[in-house]
N, C-alpha and C positions, 0 to 999 in steps of 0.2 A: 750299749746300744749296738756298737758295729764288735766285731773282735774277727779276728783273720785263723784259719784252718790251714794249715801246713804239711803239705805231701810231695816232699820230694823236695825242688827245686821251685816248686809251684806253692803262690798263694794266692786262699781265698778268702773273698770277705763276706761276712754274712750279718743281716741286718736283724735284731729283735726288736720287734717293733713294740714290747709290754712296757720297758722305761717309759717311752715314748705316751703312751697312753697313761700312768699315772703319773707323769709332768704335766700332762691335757688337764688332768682331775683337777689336780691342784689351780693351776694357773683358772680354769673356769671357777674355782674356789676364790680366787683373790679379785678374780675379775667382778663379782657377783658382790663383794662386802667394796670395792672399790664404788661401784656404782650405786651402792646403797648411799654409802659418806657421801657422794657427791649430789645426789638428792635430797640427802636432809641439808647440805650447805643450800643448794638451790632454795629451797623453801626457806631458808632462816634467812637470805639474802634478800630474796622477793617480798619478806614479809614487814 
């Protein structure tokens, strides 16, 4: 995600931000099967 550019005695750090976006995917992936389980518990508890 970050990694540093080296010239000289100087560095820079520079950010990619595409990890970043397929951890988003995923994690809205887990979020999405998370809140499904937790709606069929709701209905099997309510019921």
């Amino acid at each position: 995600m970050v990694h540093s550019v080296r010239t000289g005695r100087e560095s820079r750090f520079e950010f990619d931000p595409e990890p970043m976006e397929e951890m988003k995917k995923y994690l809205d992936l887990v979020s999405e099967q998370w809140d499904q389980a937790l709606s069929r518990l709701k209905s099997f508890v309510e019921n």
